[in-house]
N, C-alpha and C positions, 0 to 999 in steps of 0.2 A: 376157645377156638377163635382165630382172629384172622381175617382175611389179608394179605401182602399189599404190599404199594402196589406191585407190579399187576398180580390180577384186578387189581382195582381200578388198574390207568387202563387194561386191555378190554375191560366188559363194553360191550356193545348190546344193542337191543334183542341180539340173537343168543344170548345167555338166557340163564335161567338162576335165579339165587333161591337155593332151598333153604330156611332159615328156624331157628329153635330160638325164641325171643322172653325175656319176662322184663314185665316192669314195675313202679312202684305199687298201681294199681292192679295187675293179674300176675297171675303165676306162667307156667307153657302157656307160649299160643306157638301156632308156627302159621307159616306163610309161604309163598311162590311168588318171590320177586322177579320181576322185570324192568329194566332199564329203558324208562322211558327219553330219555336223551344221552350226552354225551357229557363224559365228567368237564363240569365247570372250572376256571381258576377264577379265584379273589383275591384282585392284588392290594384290597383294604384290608383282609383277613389274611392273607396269606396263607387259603385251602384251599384243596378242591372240593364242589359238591357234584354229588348225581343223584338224580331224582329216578324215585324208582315206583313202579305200581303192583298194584297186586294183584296177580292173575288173576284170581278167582273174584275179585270185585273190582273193575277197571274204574268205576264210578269214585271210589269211596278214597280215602284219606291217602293222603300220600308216604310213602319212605322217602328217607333222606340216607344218603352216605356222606360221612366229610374224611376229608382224608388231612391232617395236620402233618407235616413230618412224614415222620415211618408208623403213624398211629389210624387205623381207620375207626371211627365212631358213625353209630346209628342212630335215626330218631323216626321216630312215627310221627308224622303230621308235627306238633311242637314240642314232643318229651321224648327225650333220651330212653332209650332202652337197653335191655344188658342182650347180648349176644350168646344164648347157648351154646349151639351147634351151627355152620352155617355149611353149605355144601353149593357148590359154583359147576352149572353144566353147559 
C-alpha cells in the first residue's frame, strides 16, 4: 500500500494516518499518526519531509515521511520501516 504524492502534499494536522508498520527489529505494530507540521522541501536533497507523531504517545519518537519523486518512504525516529497497510482520514 503506498500513499500518493498528492495526499502527501495535502496532510495537514487535521489528518489522521492509520498505519500497519514492520521493521527489521519487529514484525506488526500499527500506529495513529499525526502531522505535526507542514511537509518540508530540501533543496540539498531534493525531498520533502514531514514529521509526524504518535497519537497515542505525543512524548516519544518521532515519524518521518519523505517524499523523493513519486515515491513516499517512512522512518521511525532514524530506521526506515516497511509500510503495511496505511489508511489517511
Amino acid at each position: 500500500m503506498k500513499l500518493s504524492k498528492n495526499d502527501f502534499l495535502a496532510l495537514t494536522n487535521k489528518n489522521e494516518i492509520a498505519i500497519t508498520f514492520g521493521s527489521s527489529f519487529s514484525g506488526d505494530n500499527k500506529a495513529i499518526l499525526i502531522p505535526s507540521s507542514k511537509p518540508r522541501f530540501s533543496k540539498k536533497y531534493n525531498l520533502h519531509k514531514l514529521t509526524l507523531t504518535n497519537k497515542n504517545n505525543l512524548g516519544g519518537a518521532k515519524f518521518y515521511a519523505y517524499l523523493r519523486g513519486e515515491n513516499v518512504t517512512f522512518a521511525y525516529s532514524d530506521m526506515a520501516i516497511t509500510i503495511n497497510s496505511i489508511k489517511v482520514n
